[in-house]
Biopython code that builds the backbone (N, CA, C, O; Angstrom):
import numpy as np
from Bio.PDB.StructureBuilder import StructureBuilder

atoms = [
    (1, "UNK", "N", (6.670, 3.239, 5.083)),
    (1, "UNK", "CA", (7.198, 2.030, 5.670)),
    (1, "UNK", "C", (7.102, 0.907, 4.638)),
    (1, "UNK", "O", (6.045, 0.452, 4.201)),
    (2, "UNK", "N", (8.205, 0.557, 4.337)),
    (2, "UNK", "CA", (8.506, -1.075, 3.652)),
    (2, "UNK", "C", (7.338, -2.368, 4.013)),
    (2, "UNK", "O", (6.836, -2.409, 5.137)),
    (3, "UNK", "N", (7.033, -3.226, 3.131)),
    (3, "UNK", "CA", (6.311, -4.208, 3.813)),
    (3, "UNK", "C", (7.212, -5.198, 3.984)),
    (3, "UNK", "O", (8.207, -5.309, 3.267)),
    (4, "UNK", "N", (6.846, -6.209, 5.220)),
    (4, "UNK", "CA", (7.962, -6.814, 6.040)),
    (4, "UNK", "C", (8.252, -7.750, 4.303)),
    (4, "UNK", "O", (7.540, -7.822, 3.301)),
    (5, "UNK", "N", (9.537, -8.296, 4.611)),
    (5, "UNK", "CA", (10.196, -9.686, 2.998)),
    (5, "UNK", "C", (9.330, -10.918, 3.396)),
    (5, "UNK", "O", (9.337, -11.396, 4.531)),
    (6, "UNK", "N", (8.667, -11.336, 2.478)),
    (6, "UNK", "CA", (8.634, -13.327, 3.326)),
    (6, "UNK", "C", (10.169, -14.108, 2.580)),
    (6, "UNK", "O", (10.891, -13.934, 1.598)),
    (7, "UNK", "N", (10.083, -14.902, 3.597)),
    (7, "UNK", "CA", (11.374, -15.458, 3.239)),
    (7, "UNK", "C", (10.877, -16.750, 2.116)),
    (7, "UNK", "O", (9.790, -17.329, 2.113)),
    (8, "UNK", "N", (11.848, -16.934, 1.352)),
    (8, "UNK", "CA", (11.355, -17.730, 0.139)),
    (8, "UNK", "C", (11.435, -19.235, 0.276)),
    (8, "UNK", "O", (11.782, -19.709, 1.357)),
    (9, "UNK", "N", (11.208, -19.832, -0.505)),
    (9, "UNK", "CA", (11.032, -21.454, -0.182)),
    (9, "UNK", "C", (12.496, -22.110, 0.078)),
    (9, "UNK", "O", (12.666, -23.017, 0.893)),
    (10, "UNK", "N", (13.365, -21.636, -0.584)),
    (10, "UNK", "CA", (14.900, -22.206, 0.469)),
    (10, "UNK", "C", (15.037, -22.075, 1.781)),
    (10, "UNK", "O", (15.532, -22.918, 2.529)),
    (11, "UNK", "N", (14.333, -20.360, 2.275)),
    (11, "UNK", "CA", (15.161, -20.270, 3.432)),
    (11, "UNK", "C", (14.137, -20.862, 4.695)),
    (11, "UNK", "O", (14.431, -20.856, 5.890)),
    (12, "UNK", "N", (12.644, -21.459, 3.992)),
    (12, "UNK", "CA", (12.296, -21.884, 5.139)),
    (12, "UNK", "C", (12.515, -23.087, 5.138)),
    (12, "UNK", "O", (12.414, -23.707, 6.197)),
    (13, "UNK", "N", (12.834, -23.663, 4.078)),
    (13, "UNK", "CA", (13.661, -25.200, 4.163)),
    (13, "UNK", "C", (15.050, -25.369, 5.303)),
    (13, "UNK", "O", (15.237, -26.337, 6.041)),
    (14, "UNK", "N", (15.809, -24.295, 5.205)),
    (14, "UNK", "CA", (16.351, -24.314, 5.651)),
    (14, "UNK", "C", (16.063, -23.946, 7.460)),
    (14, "UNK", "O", (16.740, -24.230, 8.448)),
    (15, "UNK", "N", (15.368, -23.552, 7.381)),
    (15, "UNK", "CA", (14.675, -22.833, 8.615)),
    (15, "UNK", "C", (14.041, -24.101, 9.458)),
    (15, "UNK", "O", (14.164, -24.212, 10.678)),
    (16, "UNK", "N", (13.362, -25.014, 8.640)),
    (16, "UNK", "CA", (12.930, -26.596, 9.297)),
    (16, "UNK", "C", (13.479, -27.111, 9.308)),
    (16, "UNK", "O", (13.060, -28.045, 9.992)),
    (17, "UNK", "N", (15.041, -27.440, 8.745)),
    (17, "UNK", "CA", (15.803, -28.150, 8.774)),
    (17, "UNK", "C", (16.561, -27.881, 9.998)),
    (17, "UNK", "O", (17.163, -28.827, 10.506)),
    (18, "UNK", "N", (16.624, -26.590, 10.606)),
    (18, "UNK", "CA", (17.376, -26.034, 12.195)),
    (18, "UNK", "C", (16.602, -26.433, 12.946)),
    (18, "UNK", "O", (16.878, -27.056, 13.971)),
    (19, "UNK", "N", (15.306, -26.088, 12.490)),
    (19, "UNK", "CA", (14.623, -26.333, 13.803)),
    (19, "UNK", "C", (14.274, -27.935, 14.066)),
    (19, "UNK", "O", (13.894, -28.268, 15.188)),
    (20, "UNK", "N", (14.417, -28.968, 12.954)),
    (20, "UNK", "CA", (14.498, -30.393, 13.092)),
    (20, "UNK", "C", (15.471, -30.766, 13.674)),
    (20, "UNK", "O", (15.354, -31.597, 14.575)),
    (21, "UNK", "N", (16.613, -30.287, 13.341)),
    (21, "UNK", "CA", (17.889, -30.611, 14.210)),
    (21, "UNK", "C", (17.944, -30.114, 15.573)),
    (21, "UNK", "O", (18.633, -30.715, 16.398)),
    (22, "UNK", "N", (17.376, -29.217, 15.850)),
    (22, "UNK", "CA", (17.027, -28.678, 17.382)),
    (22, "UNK", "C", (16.477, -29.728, 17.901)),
    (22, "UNK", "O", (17.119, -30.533, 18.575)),
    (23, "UNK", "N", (15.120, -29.848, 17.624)),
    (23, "UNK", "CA", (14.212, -30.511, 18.270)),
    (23, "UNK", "C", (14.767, -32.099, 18.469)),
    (23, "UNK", "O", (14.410, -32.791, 19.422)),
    (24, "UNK", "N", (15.932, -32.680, 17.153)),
    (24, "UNK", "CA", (16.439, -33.899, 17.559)),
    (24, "UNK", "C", (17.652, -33.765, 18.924)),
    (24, "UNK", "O", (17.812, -34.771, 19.614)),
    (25, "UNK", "N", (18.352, -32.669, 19.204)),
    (25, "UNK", "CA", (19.091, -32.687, 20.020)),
    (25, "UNK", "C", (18.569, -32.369, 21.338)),
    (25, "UNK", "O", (19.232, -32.711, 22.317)),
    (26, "UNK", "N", (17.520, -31.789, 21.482)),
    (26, "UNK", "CA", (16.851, -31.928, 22.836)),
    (26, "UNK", "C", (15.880, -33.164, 23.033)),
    (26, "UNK", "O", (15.694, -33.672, 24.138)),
    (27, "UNK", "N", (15.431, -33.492, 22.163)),
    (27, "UNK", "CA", (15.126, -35.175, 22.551)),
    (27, "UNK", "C", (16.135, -35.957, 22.721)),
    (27, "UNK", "O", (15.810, -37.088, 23.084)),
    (28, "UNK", "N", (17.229, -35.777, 22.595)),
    (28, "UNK", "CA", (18.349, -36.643, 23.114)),
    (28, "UNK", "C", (18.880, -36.321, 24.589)),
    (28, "UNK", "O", (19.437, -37.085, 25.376)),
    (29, "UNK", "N", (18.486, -34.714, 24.764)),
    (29, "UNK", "CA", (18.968, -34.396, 26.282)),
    (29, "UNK", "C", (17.627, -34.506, 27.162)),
    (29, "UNK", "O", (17.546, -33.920, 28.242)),
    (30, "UNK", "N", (16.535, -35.321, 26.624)),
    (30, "UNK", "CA", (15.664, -35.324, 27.129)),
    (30, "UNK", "C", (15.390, -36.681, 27.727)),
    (30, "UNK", "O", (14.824, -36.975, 28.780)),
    (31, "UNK", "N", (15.983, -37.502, 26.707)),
    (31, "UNK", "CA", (16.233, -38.876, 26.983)),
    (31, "UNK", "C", (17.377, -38.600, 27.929)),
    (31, "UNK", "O", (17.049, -38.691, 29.112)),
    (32, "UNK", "N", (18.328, -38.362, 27.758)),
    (32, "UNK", "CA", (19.741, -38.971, 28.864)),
    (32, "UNK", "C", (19.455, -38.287, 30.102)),
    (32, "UNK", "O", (20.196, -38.540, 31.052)),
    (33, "UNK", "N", (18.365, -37.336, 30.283)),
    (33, "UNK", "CA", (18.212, -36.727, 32.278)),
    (33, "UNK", "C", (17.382, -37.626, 32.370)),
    (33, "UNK", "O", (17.428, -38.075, 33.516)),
    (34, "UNK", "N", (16.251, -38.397, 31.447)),
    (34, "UNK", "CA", (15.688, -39.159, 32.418)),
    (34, "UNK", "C", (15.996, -39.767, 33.347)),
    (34, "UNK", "O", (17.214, -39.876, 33.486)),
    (35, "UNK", "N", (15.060, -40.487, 34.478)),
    (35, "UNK", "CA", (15.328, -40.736, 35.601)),
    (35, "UNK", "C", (15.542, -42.537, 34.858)),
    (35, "UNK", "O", (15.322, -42.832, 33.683)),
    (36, "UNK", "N", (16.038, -43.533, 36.009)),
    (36, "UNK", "CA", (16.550, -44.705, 35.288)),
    (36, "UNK", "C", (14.974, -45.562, 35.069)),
    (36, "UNK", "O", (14.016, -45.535, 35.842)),
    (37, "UNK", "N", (15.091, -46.282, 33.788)),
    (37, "UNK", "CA", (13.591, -46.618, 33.691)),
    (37, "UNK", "C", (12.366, -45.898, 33.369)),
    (37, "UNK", "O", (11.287, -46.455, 33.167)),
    (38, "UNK", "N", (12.614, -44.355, 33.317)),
    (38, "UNK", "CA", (11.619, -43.621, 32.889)),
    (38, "UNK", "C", (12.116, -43.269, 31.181)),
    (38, "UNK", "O", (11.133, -42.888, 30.546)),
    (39, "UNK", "N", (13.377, -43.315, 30.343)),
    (39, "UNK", "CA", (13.749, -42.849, 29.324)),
    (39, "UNK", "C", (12.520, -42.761, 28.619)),
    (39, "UNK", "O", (12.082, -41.611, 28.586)),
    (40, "UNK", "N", (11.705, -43.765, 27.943)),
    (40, "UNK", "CA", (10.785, -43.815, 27.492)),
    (40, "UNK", "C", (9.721, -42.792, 27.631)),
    (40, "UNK", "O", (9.288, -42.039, 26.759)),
    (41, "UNK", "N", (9.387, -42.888, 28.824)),
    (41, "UNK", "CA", (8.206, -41.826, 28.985)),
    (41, "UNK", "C", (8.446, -40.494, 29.068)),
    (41, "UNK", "O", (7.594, -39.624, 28.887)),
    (42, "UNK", "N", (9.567, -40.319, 29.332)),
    (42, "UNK", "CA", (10.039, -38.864, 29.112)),
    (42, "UNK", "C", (10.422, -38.723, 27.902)),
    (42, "UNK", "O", (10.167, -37.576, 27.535)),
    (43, "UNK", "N", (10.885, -39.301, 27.148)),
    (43, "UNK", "CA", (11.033, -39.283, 25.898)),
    (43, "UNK", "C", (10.068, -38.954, 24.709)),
    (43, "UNK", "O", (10.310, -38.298, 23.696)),
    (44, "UNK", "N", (8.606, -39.741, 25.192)),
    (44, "UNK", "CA", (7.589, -40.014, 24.743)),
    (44, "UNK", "C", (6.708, -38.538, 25.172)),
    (44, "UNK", "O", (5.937, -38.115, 24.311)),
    (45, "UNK", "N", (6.802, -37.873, 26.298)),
    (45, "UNK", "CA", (6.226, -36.704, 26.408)),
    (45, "UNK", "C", (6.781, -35.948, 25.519)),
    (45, "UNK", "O", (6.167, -35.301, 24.670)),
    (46, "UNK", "N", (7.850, -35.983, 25.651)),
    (46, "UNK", "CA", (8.738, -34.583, 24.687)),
    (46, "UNK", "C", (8.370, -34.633, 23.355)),
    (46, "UNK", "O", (8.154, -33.585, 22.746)),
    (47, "UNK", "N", (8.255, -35.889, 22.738)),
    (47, "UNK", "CA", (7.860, -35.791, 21.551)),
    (47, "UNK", "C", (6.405, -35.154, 20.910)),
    (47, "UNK", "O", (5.999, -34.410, 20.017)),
    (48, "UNK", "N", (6.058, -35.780, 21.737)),
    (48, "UNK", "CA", (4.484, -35.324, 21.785)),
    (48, "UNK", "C", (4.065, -33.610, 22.429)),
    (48, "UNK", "O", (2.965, -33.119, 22.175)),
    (49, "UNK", "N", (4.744, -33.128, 22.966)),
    (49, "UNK", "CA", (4.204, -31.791, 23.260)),
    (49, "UNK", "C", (5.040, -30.881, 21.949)),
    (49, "UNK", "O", (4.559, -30.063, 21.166)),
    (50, "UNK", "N", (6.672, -31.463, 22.093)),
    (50, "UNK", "CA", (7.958, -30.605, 21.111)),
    (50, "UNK", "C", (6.966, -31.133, 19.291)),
    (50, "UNK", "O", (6.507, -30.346, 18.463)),
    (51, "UNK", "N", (6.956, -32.297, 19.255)),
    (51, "UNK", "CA", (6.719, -32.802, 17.927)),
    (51, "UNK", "C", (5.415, -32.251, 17.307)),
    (51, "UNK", "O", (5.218, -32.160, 16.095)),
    (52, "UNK", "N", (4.550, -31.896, 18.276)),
    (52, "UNK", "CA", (2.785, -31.226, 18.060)),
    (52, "UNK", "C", (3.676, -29.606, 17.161)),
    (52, "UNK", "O", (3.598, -29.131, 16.027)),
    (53, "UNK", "N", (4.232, -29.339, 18.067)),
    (53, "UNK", "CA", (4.518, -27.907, 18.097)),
    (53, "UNK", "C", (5.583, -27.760, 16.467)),
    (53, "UNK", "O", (5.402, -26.965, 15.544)),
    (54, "UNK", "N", (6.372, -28.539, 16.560)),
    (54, "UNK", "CA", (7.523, -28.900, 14.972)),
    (54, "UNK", "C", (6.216, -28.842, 13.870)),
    (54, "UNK", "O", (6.151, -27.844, 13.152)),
    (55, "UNK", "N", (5.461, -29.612, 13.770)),
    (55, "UNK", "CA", (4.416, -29.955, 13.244)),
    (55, "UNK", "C", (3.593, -29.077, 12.577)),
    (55, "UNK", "O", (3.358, -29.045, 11.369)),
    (56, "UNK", "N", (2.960, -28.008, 13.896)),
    (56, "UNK", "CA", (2.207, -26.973, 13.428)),
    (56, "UNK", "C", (3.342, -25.667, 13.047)),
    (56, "UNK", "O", (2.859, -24.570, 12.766)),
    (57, "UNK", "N", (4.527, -25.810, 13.051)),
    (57, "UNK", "CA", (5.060, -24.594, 12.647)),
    (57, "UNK", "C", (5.385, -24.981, 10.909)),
    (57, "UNK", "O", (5.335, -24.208, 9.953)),
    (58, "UNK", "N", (5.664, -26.186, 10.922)),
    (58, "UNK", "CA", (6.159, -26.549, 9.169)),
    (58, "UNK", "C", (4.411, -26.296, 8.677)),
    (58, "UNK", "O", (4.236, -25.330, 7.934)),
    (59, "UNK", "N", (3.132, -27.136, 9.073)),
    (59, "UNK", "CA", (2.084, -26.608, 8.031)),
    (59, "UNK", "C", (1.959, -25.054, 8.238)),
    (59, "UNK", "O", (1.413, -24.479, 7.296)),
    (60, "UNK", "N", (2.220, -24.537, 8.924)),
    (60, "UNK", "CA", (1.570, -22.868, 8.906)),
    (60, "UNK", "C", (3.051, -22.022, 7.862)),
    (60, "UNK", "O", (3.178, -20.871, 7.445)),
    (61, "UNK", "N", (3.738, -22.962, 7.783)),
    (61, "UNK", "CA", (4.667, -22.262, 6.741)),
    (61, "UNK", "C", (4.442, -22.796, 5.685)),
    (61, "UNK", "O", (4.554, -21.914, 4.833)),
    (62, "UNK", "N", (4.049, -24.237, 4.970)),
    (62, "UNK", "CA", (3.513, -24.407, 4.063)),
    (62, "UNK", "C", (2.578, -23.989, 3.534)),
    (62, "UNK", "O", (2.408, -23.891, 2.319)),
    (63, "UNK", "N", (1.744, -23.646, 4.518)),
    (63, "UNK", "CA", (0.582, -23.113, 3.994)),
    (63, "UNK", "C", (0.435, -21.700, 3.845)),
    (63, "UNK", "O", (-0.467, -21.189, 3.181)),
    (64, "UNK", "N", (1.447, -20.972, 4.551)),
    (64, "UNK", "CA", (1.571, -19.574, 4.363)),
    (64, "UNK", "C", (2.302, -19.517, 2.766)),
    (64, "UNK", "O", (1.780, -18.595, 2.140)),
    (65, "UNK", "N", (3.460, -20.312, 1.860)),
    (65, "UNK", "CA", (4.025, -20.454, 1.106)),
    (65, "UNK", "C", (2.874, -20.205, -0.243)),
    (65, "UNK", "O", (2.881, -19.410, -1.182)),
    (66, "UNK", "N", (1.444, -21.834, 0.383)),
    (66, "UNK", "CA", (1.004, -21.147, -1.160)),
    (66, "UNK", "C", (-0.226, -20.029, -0.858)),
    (66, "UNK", "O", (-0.914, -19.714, -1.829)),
    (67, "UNK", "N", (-0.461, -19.554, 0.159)),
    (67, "UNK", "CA", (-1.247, -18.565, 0.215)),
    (67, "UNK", "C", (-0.428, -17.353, -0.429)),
    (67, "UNK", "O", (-1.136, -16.511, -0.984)),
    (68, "UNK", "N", (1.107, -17.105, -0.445)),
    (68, "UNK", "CA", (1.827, -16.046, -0.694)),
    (68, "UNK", "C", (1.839, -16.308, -2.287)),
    (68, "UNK", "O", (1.584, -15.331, -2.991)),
    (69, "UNK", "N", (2.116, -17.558, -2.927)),
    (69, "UNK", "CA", (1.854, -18.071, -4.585)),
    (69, "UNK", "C", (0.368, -17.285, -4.873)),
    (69, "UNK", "O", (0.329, -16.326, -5.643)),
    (70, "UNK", "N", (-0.808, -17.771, -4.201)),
    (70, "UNK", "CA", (-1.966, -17.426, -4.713)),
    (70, "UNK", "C", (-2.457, -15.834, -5.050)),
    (70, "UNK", "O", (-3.172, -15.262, -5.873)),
    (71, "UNK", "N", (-1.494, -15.445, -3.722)),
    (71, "UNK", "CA", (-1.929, -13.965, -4.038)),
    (71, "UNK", "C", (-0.752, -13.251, -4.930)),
    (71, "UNK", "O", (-0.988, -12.149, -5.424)),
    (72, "UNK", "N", (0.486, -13.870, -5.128)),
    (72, "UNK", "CA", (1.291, -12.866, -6.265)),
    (72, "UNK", "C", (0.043, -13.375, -7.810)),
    (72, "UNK", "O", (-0.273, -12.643, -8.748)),
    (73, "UNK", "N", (-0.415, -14.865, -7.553)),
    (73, "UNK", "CA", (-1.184, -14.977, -9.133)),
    (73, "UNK", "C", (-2.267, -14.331, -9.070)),
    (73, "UNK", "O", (-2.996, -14.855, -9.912)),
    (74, "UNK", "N", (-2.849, -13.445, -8.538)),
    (74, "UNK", "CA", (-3.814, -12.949, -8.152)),
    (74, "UNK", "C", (-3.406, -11.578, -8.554)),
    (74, "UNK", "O", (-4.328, -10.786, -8.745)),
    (75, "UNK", "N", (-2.163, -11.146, -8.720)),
    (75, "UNK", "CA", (-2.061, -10.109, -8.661)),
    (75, "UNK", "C", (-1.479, -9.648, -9.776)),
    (75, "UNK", "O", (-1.537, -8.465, -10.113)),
    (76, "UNK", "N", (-0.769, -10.716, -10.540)),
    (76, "UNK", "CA", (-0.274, -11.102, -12.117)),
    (76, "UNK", "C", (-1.331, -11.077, -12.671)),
    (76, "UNK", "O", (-1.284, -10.598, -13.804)),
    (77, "UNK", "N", (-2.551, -11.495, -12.229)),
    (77, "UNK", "CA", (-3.782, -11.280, -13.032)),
    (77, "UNK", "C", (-4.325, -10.161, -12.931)),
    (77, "UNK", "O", (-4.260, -9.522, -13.981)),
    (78, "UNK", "N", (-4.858, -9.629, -12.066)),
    (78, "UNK", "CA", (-5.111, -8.450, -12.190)),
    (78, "UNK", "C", (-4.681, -7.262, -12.832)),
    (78, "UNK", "O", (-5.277, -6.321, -13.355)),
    (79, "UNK", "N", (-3.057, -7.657, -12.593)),
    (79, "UNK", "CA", (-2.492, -6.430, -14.013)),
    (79, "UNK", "C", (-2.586, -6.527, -14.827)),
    (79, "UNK", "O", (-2.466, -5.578, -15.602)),
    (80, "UNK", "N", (-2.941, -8.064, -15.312)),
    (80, "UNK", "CA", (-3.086, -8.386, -16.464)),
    (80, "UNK", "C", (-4.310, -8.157, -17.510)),
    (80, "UNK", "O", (-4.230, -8.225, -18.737)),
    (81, "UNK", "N", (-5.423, -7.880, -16.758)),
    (81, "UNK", "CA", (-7.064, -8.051, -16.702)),
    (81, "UNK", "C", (-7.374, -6.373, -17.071)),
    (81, "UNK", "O", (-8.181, -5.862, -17.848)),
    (82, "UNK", "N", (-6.318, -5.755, -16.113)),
    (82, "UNK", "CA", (-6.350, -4.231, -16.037)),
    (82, "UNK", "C", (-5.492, -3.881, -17.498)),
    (82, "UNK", "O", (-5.972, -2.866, -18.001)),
    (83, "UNK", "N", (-4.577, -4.334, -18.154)),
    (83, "UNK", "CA", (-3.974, -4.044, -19.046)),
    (83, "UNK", "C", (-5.007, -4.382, -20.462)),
    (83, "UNK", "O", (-4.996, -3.549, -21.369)),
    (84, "UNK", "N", (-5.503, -5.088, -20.538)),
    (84, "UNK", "CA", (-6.630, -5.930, -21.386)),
    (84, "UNK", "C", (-7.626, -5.046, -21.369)),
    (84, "UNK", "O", (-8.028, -4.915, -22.525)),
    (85, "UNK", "N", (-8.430, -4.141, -20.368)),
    (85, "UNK", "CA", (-9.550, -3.570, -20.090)),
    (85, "UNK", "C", (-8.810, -2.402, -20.894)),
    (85, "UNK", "O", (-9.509, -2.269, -21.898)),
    (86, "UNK", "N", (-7.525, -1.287, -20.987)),
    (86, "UNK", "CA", (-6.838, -0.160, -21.582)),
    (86, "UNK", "C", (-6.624, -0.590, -22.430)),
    (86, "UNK", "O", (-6.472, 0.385, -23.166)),
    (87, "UNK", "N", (-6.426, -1.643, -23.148)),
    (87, "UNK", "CA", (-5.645, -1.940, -24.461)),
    (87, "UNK", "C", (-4.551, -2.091, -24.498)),
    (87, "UNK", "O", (-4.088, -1.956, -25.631)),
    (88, "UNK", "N", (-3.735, -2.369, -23.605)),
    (88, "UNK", "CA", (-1.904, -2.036, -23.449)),
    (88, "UNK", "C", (-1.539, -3.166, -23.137)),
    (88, "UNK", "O", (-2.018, -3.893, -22.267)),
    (89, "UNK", "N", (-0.493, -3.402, -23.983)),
    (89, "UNK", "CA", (0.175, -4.717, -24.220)),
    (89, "UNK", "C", (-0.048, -6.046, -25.220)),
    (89, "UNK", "O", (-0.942, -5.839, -26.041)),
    (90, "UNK", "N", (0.384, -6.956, -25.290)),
    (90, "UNK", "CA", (0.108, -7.777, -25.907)),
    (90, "UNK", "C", (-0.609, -9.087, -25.459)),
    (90, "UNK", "O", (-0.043, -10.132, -25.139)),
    (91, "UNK", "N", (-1.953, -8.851, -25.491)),
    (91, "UNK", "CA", (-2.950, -9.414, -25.001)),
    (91, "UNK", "C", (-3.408, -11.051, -25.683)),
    (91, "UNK", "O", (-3.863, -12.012, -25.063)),
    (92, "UNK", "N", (-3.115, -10.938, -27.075)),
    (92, "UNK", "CA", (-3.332, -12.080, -27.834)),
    (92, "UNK", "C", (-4.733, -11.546, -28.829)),
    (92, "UNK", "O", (-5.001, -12.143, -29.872)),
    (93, "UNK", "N", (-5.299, -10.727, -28.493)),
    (93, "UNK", "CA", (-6.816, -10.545, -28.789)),
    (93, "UNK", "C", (-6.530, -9.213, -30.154)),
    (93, "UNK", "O", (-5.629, -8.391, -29.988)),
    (94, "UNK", "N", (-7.469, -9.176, -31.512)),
    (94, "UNK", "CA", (-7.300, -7.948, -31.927)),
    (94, "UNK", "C", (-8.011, -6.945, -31.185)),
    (94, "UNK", "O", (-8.843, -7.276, -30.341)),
    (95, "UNK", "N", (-7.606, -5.099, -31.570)),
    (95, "UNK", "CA", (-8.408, -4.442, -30.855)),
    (95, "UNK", "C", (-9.569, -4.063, -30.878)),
    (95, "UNK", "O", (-10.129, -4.326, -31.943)),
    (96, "UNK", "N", (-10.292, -3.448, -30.001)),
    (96, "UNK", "CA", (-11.729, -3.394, -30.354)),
    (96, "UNK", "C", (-12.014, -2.754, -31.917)),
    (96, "UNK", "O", (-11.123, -1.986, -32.278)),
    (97, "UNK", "N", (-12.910, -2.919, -32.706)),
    (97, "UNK", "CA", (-13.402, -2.435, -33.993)),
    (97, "UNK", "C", (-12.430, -2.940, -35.662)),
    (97, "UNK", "O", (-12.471, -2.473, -36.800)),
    (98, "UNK", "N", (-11.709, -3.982, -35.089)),
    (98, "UNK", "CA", (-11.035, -4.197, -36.067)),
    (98, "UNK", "C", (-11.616, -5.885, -36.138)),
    (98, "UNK", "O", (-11.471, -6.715, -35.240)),
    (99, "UNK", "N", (-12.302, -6.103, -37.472)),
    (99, "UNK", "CA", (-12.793, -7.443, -37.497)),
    (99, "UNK", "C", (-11.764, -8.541, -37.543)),
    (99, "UNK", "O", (-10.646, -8.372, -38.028)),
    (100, "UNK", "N", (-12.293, -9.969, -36.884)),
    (100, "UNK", "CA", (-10.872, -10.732, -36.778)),
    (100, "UNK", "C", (-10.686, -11.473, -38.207)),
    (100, "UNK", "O", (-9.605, -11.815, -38.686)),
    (101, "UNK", "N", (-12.074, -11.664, -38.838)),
    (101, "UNK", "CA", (-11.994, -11.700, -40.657)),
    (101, "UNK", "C", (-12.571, -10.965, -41.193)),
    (101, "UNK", "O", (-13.407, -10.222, -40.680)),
    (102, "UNK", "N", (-12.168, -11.010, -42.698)),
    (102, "UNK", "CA", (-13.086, -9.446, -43.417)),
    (102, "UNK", "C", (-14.112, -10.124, -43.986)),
    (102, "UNK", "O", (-14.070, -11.295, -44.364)),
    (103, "UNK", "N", (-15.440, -9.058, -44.072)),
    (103, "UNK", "CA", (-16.812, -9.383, -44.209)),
    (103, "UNK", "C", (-16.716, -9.845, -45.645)),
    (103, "UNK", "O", (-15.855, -9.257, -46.301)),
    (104, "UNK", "N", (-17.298, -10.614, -46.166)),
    (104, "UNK", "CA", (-17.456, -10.972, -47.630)),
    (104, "UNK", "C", (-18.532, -10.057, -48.307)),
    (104, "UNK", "O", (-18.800, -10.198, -49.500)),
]
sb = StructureBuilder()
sb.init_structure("model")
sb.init_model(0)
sb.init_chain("A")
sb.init_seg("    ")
for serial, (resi, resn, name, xyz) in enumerate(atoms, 1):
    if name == "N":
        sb.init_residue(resn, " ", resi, " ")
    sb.init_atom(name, np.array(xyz, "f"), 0.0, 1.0, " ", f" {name:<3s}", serial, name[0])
structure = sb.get_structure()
């Protein structure tokens, strides 16, 4: 089995950007059923239960974003650490037993 894709930093831009525009068009149908004189407070609930909720879905995707950064660098390192420990590749370092100047 495949591991599920995360979607990349465009498409959840784009993804808050639907769901901002959602959430502005039902605060507008939230405002116009109010009852006459209540717009406000119905207005003012919606925001506050809909806007809590907008809120915690953009940080848990931000924050899922650099938890997904931390662990690909985590994992760039490790191959990297593992390649260094075999000798394979171009590490920057000479190899073991070869002096980095010659003895006088």
């Amino acid at each position: 089995m495949t591991p599920p894709v995360q979607p990349d930093e465009n498409t959840r831009k784009a993804l808050f950007l639907e769901q901002a525009a959602a959430y502005y068009d039902e605060l507008r149908v939230a405002a116009e059923n109010a009852p006459y004189g209540q717009t406000f407070d119905h207005a003012e609930a919606f925001v506050v239960l809909q806007g809590r909720e907008l809120i915690r879905q953009s940080l848990e995707h931000i924050l899922q974003d650099q938890i997904d950064d931390l662990e690909k660098k985590k994992k760039r390192n490790s191959v990297r650490n593992a390649k260094r420990k075999k000798g394979i590749g171009d590490t920057g370092r000479k190899r073991k037993g070869v002096p980095l100047e010659p003895s006088p």
